[in-house]
N, C-alpha and C positions, 0 to 999 in steps of 0.2 A: 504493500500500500504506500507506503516510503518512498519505494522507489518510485512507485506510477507518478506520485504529486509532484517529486523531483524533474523529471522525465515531461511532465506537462509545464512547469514553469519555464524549465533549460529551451523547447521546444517554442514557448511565447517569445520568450527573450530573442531567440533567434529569430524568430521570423521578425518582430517590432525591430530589431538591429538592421535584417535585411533589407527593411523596404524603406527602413528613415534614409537608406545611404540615394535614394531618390523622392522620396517622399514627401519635400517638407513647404510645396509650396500650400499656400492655404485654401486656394479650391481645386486644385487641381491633381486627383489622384492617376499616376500613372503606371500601366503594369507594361513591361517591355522584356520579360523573361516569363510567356504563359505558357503554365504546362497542365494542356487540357484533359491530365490525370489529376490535378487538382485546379480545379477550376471553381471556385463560388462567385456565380453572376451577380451582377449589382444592376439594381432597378432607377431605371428613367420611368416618371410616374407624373401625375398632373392634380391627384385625389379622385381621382376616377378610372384610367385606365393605365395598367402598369406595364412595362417591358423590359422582360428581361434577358441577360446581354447575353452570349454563347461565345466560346474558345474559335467557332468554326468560320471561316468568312462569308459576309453576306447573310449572315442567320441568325435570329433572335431564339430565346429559352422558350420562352410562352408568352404570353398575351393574356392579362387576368383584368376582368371589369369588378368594379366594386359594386357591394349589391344583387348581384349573378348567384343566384344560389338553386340547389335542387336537390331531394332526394336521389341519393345514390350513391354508390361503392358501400367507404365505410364509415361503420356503425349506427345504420338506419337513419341517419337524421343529416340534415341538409348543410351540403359543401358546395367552397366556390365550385364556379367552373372556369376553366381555360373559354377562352374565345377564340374565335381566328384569328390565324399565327396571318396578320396581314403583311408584314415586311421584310420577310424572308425573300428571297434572288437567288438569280445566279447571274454571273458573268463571264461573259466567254471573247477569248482574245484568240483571233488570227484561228477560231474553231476550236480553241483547247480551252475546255472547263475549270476556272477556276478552283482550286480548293485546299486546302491546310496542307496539303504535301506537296508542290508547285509554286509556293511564294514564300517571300525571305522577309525576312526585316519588319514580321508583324508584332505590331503596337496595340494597343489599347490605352483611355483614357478617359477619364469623369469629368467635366467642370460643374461643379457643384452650381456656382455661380450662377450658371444662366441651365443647367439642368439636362446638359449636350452629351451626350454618348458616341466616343469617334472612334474609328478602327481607322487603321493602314496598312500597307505594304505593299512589297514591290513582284512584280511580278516577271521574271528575270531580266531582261536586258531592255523589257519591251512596255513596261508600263510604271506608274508609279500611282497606285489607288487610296481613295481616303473617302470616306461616308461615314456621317454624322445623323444619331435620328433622335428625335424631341418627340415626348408628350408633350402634346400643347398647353401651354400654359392656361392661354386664352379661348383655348374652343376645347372644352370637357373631354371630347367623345373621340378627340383627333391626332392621328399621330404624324410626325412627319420624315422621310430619310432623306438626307442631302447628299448625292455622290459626286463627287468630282474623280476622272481619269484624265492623268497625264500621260499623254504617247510620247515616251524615248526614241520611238524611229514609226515611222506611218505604219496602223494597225484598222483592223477593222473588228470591232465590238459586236456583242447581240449582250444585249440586256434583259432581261426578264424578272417582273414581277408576279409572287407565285401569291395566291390566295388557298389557304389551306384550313379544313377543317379539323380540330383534334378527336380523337379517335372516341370520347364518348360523346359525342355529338351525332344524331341519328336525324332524318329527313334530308339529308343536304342537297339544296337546289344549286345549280352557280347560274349567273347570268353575264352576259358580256352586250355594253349597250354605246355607242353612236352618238351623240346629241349635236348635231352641226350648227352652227349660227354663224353671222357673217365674220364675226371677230376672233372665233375660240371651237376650235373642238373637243368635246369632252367623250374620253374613255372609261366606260367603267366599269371595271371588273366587280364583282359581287358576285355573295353567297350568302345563304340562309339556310338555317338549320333548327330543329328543335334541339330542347333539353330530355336530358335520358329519358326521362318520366312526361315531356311532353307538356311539362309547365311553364318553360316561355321559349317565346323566338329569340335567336338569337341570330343576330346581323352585321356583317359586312362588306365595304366597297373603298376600294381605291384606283388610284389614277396617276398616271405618270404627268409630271411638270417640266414643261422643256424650255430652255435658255431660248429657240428659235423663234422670228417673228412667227406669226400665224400664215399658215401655207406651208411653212419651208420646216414646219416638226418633221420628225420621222413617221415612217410608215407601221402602224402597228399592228400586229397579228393576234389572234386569238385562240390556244391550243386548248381544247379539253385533256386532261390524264386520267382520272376519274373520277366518279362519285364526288370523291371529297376534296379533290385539289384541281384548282386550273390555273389558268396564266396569261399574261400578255406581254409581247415581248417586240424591240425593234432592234435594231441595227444599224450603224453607223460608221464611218472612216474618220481616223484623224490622223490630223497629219503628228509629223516628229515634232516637239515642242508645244504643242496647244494642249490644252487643257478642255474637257468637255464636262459639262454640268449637266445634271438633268435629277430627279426629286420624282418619290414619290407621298401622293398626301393619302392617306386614311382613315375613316372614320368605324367604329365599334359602338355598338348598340342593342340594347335588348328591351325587351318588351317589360322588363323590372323597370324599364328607366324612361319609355316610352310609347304610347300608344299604336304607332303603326314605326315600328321597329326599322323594315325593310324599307319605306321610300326615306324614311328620317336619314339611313345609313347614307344613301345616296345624296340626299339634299345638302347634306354635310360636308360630304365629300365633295361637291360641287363648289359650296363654298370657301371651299379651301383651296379649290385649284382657282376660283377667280381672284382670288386674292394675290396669290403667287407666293413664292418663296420666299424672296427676300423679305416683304411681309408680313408673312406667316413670322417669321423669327426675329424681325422687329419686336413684332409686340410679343411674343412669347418673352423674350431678355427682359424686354420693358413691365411685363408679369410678375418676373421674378425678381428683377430689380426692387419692386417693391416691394415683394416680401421680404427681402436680405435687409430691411430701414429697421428691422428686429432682428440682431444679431448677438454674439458674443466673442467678443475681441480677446485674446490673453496672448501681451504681450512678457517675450522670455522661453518662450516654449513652441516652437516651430511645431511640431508631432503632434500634440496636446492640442493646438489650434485646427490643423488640418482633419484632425477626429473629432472634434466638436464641432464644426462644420458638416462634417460629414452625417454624424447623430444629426442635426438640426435642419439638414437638406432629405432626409430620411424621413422624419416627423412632418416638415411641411410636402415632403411630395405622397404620403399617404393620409394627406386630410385636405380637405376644400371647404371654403366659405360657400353657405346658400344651400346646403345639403340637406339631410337627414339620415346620414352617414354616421359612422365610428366603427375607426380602425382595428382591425386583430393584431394579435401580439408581432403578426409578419407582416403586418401591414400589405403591400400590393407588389410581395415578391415570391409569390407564388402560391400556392393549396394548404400551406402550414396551418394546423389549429382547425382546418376545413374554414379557413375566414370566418372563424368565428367571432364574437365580441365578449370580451372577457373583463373582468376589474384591471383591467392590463390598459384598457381605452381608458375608463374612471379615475381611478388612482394615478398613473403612473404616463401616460404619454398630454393627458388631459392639463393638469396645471401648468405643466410646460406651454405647450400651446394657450394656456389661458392667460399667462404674464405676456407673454410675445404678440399672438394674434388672438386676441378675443373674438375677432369673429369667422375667425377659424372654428375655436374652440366651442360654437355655440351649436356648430353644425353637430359637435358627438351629444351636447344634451338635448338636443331637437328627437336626436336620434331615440332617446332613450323615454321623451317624450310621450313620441308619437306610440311607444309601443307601452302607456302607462296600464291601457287598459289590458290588457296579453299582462302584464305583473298583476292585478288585481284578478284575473282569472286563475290565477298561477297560485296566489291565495289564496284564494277561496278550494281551489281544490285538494289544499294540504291543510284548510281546517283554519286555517286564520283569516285575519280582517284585515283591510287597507291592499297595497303592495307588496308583493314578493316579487322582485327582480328572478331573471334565469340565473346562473351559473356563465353557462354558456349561449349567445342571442346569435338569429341569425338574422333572416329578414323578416319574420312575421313579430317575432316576440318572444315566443315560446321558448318551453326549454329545451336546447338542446344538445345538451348533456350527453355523449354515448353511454349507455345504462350500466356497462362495467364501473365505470367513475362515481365514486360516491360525491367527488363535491355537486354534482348535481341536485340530489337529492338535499346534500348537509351543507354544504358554503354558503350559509344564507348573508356572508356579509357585505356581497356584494351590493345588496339592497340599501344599505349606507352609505355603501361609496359615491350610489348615482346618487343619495341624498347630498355628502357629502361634496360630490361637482357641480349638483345644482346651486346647492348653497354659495360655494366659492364666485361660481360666475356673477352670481347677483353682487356681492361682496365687490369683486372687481371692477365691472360695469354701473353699481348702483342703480340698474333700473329696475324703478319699482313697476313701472308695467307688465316686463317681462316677469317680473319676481307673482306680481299678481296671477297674470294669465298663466305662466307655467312651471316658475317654480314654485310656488305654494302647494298646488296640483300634485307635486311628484314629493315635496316635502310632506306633505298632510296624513297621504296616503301611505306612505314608509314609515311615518311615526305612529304608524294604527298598527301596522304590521308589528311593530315591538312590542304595543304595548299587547296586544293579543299572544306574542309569539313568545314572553316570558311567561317563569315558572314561580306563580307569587307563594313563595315557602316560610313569607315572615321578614319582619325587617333586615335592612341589606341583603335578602337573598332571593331577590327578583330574577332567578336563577335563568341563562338561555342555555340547555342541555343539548349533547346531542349533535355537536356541528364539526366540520371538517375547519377547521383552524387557517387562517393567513399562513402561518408553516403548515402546508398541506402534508406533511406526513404524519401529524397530528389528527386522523380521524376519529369520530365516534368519543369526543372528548366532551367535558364540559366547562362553562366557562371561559371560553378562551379569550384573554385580554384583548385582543386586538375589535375581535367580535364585539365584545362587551362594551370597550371605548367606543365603537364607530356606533353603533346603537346610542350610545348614551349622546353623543354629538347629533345622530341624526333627530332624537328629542328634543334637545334643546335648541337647535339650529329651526325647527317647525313651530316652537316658541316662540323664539327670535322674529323667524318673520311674519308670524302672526299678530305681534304686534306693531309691527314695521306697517304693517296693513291694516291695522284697526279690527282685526278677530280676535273674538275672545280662542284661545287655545284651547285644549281637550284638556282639564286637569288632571286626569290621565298621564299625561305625558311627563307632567315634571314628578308626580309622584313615583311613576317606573324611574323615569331619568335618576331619581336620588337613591335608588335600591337595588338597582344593578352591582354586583359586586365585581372587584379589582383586588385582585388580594396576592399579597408577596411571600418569596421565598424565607426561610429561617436567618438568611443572611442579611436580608432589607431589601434585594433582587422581586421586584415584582416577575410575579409566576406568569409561565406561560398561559397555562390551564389547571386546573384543578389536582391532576395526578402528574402535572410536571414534573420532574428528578433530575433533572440536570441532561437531559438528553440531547443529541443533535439536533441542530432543526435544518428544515431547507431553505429558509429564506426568512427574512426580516417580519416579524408578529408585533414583539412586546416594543420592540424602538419607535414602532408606527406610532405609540403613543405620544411620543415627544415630537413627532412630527410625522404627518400632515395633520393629525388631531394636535388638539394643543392640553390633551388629559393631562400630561405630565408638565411641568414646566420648572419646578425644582431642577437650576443646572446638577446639582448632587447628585439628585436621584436619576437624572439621564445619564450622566457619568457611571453612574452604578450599573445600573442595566444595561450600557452601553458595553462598555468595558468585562461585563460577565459575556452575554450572547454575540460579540462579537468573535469569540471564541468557541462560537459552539455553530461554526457554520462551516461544513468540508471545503475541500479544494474542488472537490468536484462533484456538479449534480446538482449542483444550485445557481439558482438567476441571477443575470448581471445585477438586477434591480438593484440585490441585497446590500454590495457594499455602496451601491450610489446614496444609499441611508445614512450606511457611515459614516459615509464621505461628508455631507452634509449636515449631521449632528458633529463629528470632532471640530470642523469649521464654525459651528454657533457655541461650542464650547472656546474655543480660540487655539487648539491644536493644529497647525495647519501642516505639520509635519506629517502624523494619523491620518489627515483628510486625504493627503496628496496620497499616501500608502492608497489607501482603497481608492479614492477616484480612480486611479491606476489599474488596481488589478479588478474594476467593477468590467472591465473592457478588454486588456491586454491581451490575457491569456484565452480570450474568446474570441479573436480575430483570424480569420480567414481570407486566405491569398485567393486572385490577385490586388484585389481592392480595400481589404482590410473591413468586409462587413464582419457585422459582429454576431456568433453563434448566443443561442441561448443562454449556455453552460459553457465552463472552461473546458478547450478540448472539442467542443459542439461540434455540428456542421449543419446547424439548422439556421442559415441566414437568410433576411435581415431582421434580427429579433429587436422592435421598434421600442418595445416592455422597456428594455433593459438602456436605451436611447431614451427613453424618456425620463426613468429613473435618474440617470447621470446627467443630464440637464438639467435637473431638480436641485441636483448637487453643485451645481454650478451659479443659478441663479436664488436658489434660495440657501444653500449651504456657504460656499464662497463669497456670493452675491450679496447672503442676508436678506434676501426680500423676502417679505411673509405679507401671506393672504388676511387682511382683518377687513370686520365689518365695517368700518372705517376706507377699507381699502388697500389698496401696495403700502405698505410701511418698510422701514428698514430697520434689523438689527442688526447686532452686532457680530462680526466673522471674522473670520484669518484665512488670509490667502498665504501658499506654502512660499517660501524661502524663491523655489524655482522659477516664479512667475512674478514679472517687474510691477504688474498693472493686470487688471481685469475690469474691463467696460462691456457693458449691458446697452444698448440700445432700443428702443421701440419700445418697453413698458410700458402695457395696459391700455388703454382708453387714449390717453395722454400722450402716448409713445416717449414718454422720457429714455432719459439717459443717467442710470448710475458707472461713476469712476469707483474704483476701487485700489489702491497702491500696494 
C-alpha cells in the first residue's frame, strides 16, 4: 500500500515536471509529444454542446448535447447521449488518405482564452495542415472547424465532411439539400435519428464555408456509405506556396431542446454559413472575452495560473446563462455519471460560478426549480412533506439513482444543498423578486421536508436516522454532521427569508432547527456520525461545517477538526473536492503554507496527459471531473481570496496567501463585478 501511494505521487511529480518544461503560458495549453496510448481528450464546449478532441487527424471523440437524455444501456435509468459526430473529415493529398501514420510534426493545442481547439502537421514534403474548431460561443447549438492547407509544391486536395450517426442511435434518415439564391449557395448535409427508446429526435446539418466569391466555390458531391454515415466532399488544386481556407459550420439539436428538431438543425446551420467565418469567430472571442472580465490572476506561479484557468474555462464552458440546465460532475466531456446532476452542480461547481457569473449561476437553480414539483412527489412517496430532492437528477426530476447505490434511497442531503444554493444566490444578487417567486418556493418546501423527515426522540434529539453521509462510505448511519448542519441551515435560511418577505415562518422550523443534534468526539473533535471511531473517510463531511455552512465558526474548533480529518483521508479513492476544503479552511485560519500543500495535491496527482484535465481521484482516468474544478476555485476565491457568501452579500475575511505567490487578484465579483487584490 506504501508502495502504491509512493508510486502515484513519484508518477504526479513526473508528469507536472514534464509538461511545466512547456506548459507555462496562461491560456495556452500545449501537447506536442501525443501518444495516442495515453491520450485524455479535452472538451471545446459553449454550455450546450461539447467536443471532444481525439489523438487521430481530422477527428473528434464524440459530440455530447446537454439535456439529451434516454433510457438505456446502464442501470435502467436515463443517460446522456452522444449526438452526431458532425466534424469529423478526411483529407486527401495528390489521392493518398491522410492519417496518424503518414504525417510528422503533429501538435495539439487549447487556448483557453477564446475557447479554440487547433491541431497541425505536416504532411511530408507536400503540405503543411492546421484546423481549428469552436463551440460557438454565441449560437448555442453551433459548432465550427476552420482548416487552412499550405501547399509546399502544387497539390490537388478532396476534402470531405463526414456526418455520422453513433451506434445507439436507431431510425437514421440522412438528407443532402441545394438551396440556390442569387448571392450564396447552401449545402446541406443532415441527419436525423431517434433515441434508443424513441423518446426524442435527435438532429443534425452542416455545411462547408468557402474563402471563394460566389460562382467560383468548388464543386461539391454527395456520397451515401450507409444507414448511419454520409458525406460531402470537393476538391481543389493549389499551387506551391498558397495557403487554402475553407470551414465547416454545424448545428446539433434535439427535440429536448426544440420543437421541430430537424428544420431548426438546418435553419441554424444556414445561419451560420450566412454569417461567415470570420464572423462566426468574431463574436464567439468577443463571447468569451466577456466572460474572462471574471477571472483569477496569481501572480508568482506560472503552472498554478495556467490550471486555474484551465478549472475556470472548464466550469464556464459546461454552464450557460438563460438555461434551465446544471452540470454533472463531467460536465460536457462525455457519458460520465450518465450526465447526471448531483450535489457536485449545488455545493461544489455552483458558488464558484455564483461569485464570478451570477447569471450563469442562476441557470443551475432555475434548473432545480423547475423540477421543485418531481422533489415534492419524490416526498410524498417516501412518506414525508415538503421537498425531497433526487440523489441523482436527470431531465425530468426524478430519481435516478441506479438501484444498487444506496445514496439514492439514503443521501437525502442533497435537498439542503439546493436549499442551500438557493439561499446563496439570493444572498448575492439581493433580489427579493426572484427570492419571492423562486427561492422561497424551493426554500419552504425543503424546510417541510426536515421538519417531517426528523426523529423527535426529546430535547436535542430531533434525530435524522438512517442516511448515507457526505463521506459516502459512511452508509446506513445516523446523524451524520454534515447532514444534520445543512438541515439545520436549510431551517433557518426558510426563516430568514420568510421574513425578508413578510411571512410568518412555520414554527416548526426553528423548533427542529434548535434540536437537531451535532455532537463530538471524546477529544472535543466533532463526530462524524453517531458510531464514528476514528475511521477513514472519503471525502470532506465534518469541515463542510466551517465552510460552506457557517455551523462552526470557532477558528479553535475548525482547527480541531480540521487538523484530526485531514488525516483520515487516503491517497487514493477520494475527490479532488476534498482537499480544495482544506485548502480553503488553512487559508481562513492564516496557514498558507497547509493551504498551498492541499491546493496542490486537490489537483496534481489527478492530472492527465496530454492536457493536464483533471481525473476524479488521484491516479483516475475519468476526465474532466468539473466537482473537483469547482471545489478548488472555492479555495481560491473564498479560501485564499477570503470572500464569503453573507446575507449582506460578498464580504471579505481574512486569509493567507502561500509564500509562493506575489499577489492574487479576483476580478468580476458578483453583481458589481468588483475586483479584490490580495499580496
Amino acid at each position: 500500500m506504501i508502495v502504491n501511494k509512493l508510486k502515484l505521487v513519484l508518477l504526479g511529480l513526473l508528469f507536472c515536471c514534464e509538461t511545466t518544461l512547456y506548459a507555462q503560458d496562461q491560456w495556452i495549453i500545449k501537447a506536442d509529444k501525443i501518444d495516442p496510448a495515453n491520450y485524455y481528450g479535452v472538451t471545446v464546449a459553449n454550455g450546450m454542446i461539447g467536443v471532444v478532441s481525439s489523438p487521430e487527424p481530422f477527428k473528434v471523440k464524440n459530440v455530447v448535447l446537454a439535456g439529451a437524455y434516454d433510457l438505456y444501456g446502464r442501470g435502467r435509468v436515463s443517460n446522456f447521449l452522444n449526438s452526431f459526430n458532425l466534424l469529423n473529415m478526411y483529407l486527401e493529398i495528390n489521392g493518398t488518405r491522410i492519417n496518424a501514420t503518414n504525417i510528422s510534426n503533429f501538435k495539439q493545442q487549447l487556448d483557453m482564452q477564446h475557447a479554440a481547439f487547433t491541431t497541425s502537421f505536416d504532411y511530408g514534403d507536400e503540405a503543411t495542415i492546421k484546423y481549428t474548431y469552436y463551440s460557438l460561443r454565441q449560437l448555442p447549438f453551433t459548432v465550427l472547424m476552420d482548416v487552412e492547407i499550405t501547399a509546399k509544391r502544387p497539390i490537388n486536395v478532396t476534402a470531405a465532411s463526414i456526418l455520422e450517426a453513433p451506434d445507439d442511435l436507431k431510425e437514421v434518415e440522412n438528407y443532402y439539400n441545394e438551396i440556390d439564391r442569387p448571392h450564396v449557395t447552401l449545402s446541406l448535409l443532415t441527419s436525423t435519428a431517434k433515441s434508443p427508446t424513441g423518446k426524442l429526435q435527435l438532429c443534425a446539418s452542416n455545411t462547408f464555408l468557402f474563402s471563394e466569391p460566389h460562382g467560383a466555390e468548388p464543386r461539391i458531391i454527395h456520397e451515401m456509405w450507409d444507414s448511419n454515415m454520409h458525406l460531402m466532399k470537393f476538391s481543389k488544386t493549389i499551387a506551391a506556396g498558397q495557403t487554402y481556407r475553407y470551414g465547416v459550420a454545424g448545428s446539433s439539436i434535439t427535440s429536448a431542446h426544440d420543437a421541430d428538431p430537424l428544420n431548426q438543425a438546418e435553419r441554424l446551420t444556414i445561419f451560420a454559413k450566412l454569417e461567415g467565418m470570420d464572423r462566426l469567430i468574431k463574436n464567439h472571442n468577443k463571447a468569451w472575452d466577456t466572460l474572462w472580465r471574471s477571472d483569477i490572476k496569481i501572480e508568482g506561479d506560472p503552472q498554478a495560473q495556467q490550471d486555474v484557468h484551465s478549472m475556470l474555462y472548464h466550469l464556464y464552458s459546461f454552464s450557460r446563462a438563460g438555461t434551465a440546465l446544471s452540470p454533472s460532475p463531467m460536465g460536457l466531456s462525455g457519458l460520465g455519471y450518465n450526465g447526471h446532476v448531483f450535489w457536485d452542480a449545488d455545493l461544489w461547481m455552483f458558488p464558484a460560478l455564483l461569485v464570478l457569473h451570477p447569471e450563469i449561476a442562476k441557470s443551475l437553480i432555475e434548473y432545480r426549480f423547475q423540477r421543485l414539483d418531481a422533489a415534492k412527489q419524490n416526498a410524498f412517496t417516501r412518506g414525508y412533506k415538503g421537498a425531497m430532492y433526487p440523489w441523482e437528477s436527470a431531465d425530468k426530476g426524478v430519481e435516478e439513482t441506479p438501484v444498487w447505490a444506496l445514496s439514492g434511497p439514503l443521501e437525502h442531503h442533497i435537498t439542503a444543498d439546493v436549499a442551500l444554493a438557493a439561499w446563496n444566490y439570493f444572498c448575492v444578487t439581493q433580489d427579493k423578486q426572484w427570492l419571492l417567486e423562486k427561492g422561497w418556493p424551493i426554500l419552504s418546501a425543503t424546510a417541510d421536508f426536515w421538519a417531517s423527515r426528523v426523529e423527535r426522540n426529546g430535547v436535542g434529539h430531533y434525530d435524522i436516522k438512517d442516511v448515507v453521509a457526505a463521506d459516502e462510505w459512511a452508509e446506513n448511519i445516523d446523524n451524520d454532521a454534515f447532514t444534520n448542519a445543512a438541515a439545520i441551515e436549510n431551517l433557518n435560511d426558510a426563516i430568514a427569508a420568510a421574513k425578508l418577505l413578510g411571512i410568518k415562518p412555520d414554527a416548526e422550523w426553528d423548533l427542529v432547527a434548535q434540536n437537531i443534534p451535532l455532537s463530538k468526539l471524546p477529544n472535543g473533535v466533532t463526530r462524524e456520525f453517531d458510531s464514528y471511531n476514528g475511521e477513514g473517510i472519503k471525502q470532506a463531511d465534518v469541515n463542510l461545517l466551517a465552510y460552506p455552512l457557517h455551523t462552526i465558526t470557532d477558528a479553535a474548533q475548525v482547527k480541531k477538526d480540521l487538523e484530526y480529518y485531514d488525516t483520515r483521508i487516503p491517497n487514493a479513492g477520494t475527490p479532488a473536492m476534498t482537499q480544495g476544503i482544506f485548502a480553503l479552511l488553512y487559508a481562513r485560519l492564516g496557514d498558507g503554507d497547509k493551504a498551498y500543500h492541499f491546493f496542490n495535491d486537490a489537483y496534481q496527482p489527478n492530472l492527465n496527459p496530454p492536457f493536464r484535465v483533471i481525473a476524479e481521484t488521484k491516479g483516475g482516468t475519468n476526465p474532466y471531473f468539473a466537482t473537483g474544478a469547482g471545489g478548488i476555485i472555492q479555495s481560491l476565491l473564498m479560501g485564499f481570496g477570503g470572500l464569503d457568501i453573507t446575507p449582506e452579500g460578498i464580504k471579505q475575511v481574512k486569509s493567507k496567501l502561500p509564500k509562493q505567490w506575489k499577489s492574487l487578484i479576483i476580478t468580476g465579483v458578483g453583481v458589481d463585478k468588483k475586483t479584490y487584490i490580495l499580496k
